[in-house]
NUZA-958774 format. One line per 2 residues: number of its first residue (from 1); for each residue x, y, z of C-alpha. Coordinates in nm, 3 decimals. Layout:
REM NUZA-958774
NUM = X,Y,Z  ...
//
This chain:
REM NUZA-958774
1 = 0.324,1.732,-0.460  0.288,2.043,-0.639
3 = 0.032,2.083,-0.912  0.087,2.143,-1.290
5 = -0.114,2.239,-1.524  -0.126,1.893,-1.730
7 = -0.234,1.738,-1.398  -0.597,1.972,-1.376
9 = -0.807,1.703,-1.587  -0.709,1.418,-1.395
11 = -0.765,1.553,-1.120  -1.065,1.689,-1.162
13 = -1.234,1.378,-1.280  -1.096,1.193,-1.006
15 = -1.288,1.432,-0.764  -1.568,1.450,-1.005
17 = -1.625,1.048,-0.966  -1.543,1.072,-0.554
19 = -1.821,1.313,-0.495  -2.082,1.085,-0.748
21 = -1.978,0.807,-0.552  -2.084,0.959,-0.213
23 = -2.392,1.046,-0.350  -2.458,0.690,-0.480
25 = -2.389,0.546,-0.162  -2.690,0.686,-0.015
27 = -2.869,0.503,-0.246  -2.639,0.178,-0.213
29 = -2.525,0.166,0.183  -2.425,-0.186,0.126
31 = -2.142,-0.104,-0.134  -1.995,0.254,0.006
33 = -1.896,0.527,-0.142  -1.496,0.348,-0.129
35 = -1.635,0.050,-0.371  -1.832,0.266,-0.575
37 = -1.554,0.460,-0.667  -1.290,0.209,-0.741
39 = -1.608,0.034,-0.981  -1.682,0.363,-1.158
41 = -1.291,0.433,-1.207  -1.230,0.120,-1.374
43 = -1.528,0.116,-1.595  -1.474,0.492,-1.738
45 = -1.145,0.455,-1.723  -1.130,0.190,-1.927
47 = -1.372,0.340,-2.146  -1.444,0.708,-2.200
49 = -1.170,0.864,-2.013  -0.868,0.655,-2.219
51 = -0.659,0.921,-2.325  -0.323,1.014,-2.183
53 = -0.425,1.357,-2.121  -0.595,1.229,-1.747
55 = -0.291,0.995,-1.641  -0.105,1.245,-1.429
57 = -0.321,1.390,-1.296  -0.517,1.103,-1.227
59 = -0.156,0.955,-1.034  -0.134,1.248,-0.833
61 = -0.481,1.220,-0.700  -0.395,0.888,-0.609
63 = -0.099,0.944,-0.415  -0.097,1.289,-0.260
65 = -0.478,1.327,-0.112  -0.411,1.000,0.079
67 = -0.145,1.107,0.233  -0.249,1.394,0.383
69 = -0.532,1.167,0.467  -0.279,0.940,0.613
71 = -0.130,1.201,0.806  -0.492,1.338,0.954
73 = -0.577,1.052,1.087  -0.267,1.085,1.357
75 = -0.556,1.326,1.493  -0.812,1.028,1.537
77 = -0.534,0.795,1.734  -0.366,0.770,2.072
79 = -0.076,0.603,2.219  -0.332,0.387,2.363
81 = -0.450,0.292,2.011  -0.111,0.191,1.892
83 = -0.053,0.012,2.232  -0.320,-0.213,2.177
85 = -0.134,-0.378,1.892  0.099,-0.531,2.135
87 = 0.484,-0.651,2.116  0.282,-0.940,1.898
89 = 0.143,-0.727,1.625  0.522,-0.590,1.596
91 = 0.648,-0.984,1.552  0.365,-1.078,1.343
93 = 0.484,-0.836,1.118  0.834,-0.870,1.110
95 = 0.774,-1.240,1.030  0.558,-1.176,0.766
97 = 0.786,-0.931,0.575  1.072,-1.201,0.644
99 = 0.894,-1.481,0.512  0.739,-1.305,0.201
101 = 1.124,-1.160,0.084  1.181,-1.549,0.125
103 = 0.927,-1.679,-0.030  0.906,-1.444,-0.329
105 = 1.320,-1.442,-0.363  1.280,-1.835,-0.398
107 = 1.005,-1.895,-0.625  1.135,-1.617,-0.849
109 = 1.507,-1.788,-0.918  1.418,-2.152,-0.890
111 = 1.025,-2.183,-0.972  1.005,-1.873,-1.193
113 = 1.328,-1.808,-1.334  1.347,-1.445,-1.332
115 = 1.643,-1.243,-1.276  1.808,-1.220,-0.916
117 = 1.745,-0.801,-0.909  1.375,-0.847,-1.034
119 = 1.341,-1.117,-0.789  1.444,-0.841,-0.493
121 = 1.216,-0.550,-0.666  0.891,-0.819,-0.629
123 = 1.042,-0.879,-0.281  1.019,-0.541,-0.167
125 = 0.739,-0.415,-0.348  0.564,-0.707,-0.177
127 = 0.670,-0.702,0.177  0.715,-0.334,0.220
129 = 0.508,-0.107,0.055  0.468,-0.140,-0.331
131 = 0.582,0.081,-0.582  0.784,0.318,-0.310
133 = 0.975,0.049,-0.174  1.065,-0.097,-0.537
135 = 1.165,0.320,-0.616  1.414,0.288,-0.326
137 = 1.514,-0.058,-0.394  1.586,-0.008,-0.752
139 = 1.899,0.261,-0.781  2.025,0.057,-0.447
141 = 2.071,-0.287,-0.603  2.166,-0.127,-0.977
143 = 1.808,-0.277,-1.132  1.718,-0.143,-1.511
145 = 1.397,0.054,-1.608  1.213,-0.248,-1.762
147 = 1.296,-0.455,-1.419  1.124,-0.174,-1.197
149 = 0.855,-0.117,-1.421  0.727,-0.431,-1.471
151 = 0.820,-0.518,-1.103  0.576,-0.166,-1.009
153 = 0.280,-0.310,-1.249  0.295,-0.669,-1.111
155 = 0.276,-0.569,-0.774  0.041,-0.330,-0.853
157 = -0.168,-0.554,-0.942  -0.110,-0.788,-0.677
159 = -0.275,-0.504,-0.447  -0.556,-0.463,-0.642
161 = -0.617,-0.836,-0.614  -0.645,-0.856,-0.219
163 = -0.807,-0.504,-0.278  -1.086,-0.702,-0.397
165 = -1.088,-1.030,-0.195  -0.911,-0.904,0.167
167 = -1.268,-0.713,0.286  -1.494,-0.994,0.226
169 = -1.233,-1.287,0.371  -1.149,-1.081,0.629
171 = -1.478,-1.105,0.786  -1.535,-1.449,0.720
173 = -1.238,-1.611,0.905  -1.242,-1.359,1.160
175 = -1.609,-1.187,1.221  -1.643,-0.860,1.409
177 = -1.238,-0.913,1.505  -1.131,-0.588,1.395
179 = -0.793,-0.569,1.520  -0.752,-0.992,1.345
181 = -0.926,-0.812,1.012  -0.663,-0.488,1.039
183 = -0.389,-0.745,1.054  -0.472,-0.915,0.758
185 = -0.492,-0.627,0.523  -0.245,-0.426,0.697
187 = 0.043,-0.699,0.679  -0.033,-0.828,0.337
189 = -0.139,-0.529,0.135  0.118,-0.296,-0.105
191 = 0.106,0.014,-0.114  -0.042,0.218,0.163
193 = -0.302,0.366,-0.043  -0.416,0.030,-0.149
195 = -0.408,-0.081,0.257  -0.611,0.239,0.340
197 = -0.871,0.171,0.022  -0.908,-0.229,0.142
199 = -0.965,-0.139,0.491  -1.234,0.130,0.366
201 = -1.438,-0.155,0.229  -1.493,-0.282,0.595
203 = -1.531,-0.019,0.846  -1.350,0.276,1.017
205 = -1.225,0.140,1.311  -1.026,-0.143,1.079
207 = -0.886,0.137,0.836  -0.706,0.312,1.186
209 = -0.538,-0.029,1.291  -0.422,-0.115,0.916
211 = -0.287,0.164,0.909  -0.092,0.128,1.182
213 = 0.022,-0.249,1.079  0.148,-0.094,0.764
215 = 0.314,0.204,0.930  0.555,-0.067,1.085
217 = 0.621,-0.222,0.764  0.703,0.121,0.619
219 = 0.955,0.203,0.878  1.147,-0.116,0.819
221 = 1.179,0.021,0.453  1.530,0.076,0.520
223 = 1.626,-0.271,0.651  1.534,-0.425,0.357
225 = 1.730,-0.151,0.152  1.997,-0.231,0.358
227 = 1.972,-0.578,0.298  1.947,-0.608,-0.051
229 = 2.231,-0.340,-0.172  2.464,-0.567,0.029
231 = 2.322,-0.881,-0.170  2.357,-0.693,-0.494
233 = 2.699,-0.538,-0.431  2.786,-0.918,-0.319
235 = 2.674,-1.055,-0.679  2.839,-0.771,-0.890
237 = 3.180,-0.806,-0.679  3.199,-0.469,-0.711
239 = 3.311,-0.170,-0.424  3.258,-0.286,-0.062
241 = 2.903,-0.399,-0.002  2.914,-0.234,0.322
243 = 2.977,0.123,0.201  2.691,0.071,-0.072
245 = 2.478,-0.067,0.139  2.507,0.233,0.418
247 = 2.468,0.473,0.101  2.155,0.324,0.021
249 = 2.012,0.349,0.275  2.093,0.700,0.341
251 = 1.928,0.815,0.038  1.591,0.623,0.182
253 = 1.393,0.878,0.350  1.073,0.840,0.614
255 = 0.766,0.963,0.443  0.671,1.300,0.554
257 = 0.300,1.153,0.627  0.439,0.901,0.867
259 = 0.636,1.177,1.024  0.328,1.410,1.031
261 = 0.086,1.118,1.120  0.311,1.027,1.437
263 = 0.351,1.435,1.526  -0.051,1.427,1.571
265 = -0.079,1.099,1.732  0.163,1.234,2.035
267 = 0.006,1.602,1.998  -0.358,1.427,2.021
269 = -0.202,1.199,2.355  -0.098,1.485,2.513
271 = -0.383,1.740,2.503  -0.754,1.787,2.495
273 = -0.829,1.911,2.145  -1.164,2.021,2.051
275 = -1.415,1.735,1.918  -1.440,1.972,1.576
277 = -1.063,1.888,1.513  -1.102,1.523,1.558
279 = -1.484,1.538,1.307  -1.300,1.709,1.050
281 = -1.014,1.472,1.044  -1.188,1.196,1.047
283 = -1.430,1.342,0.761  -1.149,1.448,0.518
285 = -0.965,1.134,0.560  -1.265,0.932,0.463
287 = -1.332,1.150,0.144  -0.974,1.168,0.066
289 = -1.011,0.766,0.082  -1.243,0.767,-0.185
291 = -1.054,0.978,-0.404  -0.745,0.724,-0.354
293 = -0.982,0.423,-0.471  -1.141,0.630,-0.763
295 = -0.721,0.701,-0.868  -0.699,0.293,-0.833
297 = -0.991,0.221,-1.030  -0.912,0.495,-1.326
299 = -0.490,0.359,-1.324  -0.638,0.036,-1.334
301 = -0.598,-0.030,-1.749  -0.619,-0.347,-1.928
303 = -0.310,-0.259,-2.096  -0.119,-0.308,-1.742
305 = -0.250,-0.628,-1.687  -0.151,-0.769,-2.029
307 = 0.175,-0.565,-1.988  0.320,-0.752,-1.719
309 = 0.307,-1.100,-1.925  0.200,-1.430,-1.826
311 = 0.528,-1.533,-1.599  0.510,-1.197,-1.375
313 = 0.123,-1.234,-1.309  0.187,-1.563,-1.203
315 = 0.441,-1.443,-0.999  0.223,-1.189,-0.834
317 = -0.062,-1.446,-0.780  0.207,-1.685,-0.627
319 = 0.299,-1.419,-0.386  -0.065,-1.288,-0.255
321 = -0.170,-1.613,-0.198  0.123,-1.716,-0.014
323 = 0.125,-1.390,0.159  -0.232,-1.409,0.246
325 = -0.178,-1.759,0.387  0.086,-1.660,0.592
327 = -0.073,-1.344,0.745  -0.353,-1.600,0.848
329 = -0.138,-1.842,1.018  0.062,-1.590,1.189
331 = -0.224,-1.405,1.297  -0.384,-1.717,1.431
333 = -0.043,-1.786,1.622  0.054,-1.425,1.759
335 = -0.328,-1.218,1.783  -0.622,-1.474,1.780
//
């Protein structure tokens, strides 16, 4: 988290483009500030600011803000918030992880033909939470560099698909259903950046419970590490599966944010705290929500998309929409 000095440009474009974008969203209500930013990002940033001399710092201001941001909003949320998803929101997504490792560990040996420990970095990048889960997955199943990075930019990309499509089918298949909408983008989104930035694009109250949806896929993090370090040490026949499994998993660590963001949620049950606590939370998450989707729109480069080849993006488009259809179904099961 800490700041270097090749970071400073990066990041200071990155805020430079957040606080233009909440200016231009008093001229544009219907957009936001959240879309405004992601739009400018990707058009200077495929543009003007080109150079490698912005990408880190441009990374870090895509990552770190949010999760403090992330961790805030614990200060906005009850017990009672999180009860309101129910023992169902906990099954729908359980099933949905399970049946998107499936579905992408299928289609990837017998439709795609990629290799087995690519087909578990898409799996977990997909179902848990994007490029973190693929960084834990990676060292536990014995995966190369060129396997986790194009794994990262596929799913990537997958993200900033339903990025773009989650906030306006959201509404349409479930109206004013906030809790069906949080579902949607909370179960099927990557990363949790991405799941804060699609949830932006429809209103507060649906950027709390997506949050919380993807909080529960974050904790199971270390199932699927579990999981697939016992498949891996299976295939290579190598040293017990059990003991590399349980040492996987011991290097996988819960976010600090998601420790933080539960810390305030009990500390904001518990007492009365001033209104001014819960304004100022609320206010720096939402800017430091912008500044995530400005980082998304600047990373986004043309180069990444043609990077990942023709076989992975189909991979990734195989997966949203299967993951998308399967959030709907389940939801319409379990929460409608």
């Amino acid at each position: 988290m800490r700041i270097k000095r090749n970071m400073i440009n990066g990041i200071c474009l990155t805020l430079i483009l957040s606080v233009a974008a909440r200016f231009l969203a008093q001229y544009l209500p219907n957009l936001g500030a959240e879309a405004i930013a992601m739009l400018l990002g990707i058009i200077v940033g495929n543009t003007i600011f080109t150079g490698s001399k912005w990408s880190a710092g441009v990374k870090w201001a895509e990552k770190y803000p949010i999760e403090i941001g992330i961790a805030l909003m614990g200060l906005t949320v009850t017990l009672r918030t999180i009860a309101s998803l129910r023992i169902q929101g906990v099954i729908f997504i359980v099933l949905q992880m399970t049946a998107t490792i499936l579905f992408v560990m299928w289609i990837g040996q017998r439709l795609i033909k990629v290799p087995s420990k690519s087909a578990m970095l898409m799996a977990s990048g997909n179902a848990v939470c994007g490029s973190s889960a693929i960084a834990s997955v990676a060292p536990a199943i014995g995966a190369n560099d060129d396997q986790r990075r194009t794994a990262v930019a596929t799913v990537s990309l997958s993200g900033v698909v339903l990025l773009f499509a989650l906030p306006v089918l959201g509404p349409v298949l479930f109206g004013q259903q906030n809790l069906l909408i949080s579902a949607l983008i909370g179960g099927t989104v990557q990363s949790v950046g991405q799941v804060v930035g699609t949830a932006a694009l429809v209103n507060p109250t649906v950027v709390t419970f997506a949050t919380l949806f993807k909080m529960l896929r974050v904790i199971l993090l270390s199932v699927v590490v579990f999981v697939f370090a016992r498949i891996a040490a299976k295939k290579d026949q190598g040293q017990g599966e059990e003991e590399t499994a349980v040492r996987a998993v011991k290097k996988v660590s819960v976010p600090w944010f998601v420790m933080t963001f539960i810390v305030f949620v009990l500390i904001n049950s518990f007492l009365s705290l001033p209104n001014f606590v819960n304004d100022s939370a609320k206010t720096v998450s939402s800017f430091f929500g912008v500044v995530n989707l400005a980082g998304i729109g600047l990373n986004l480069k043309w180069q990444t998309i043609k990077a990942s080849g023709q076989k992975y993006l189909a991979y990734g488009l195989l997966t949203l929409i299967f993951q998308a259809l399967c959030a709907i179904l389940l939801i319409q099961l379990l929460l409608a």
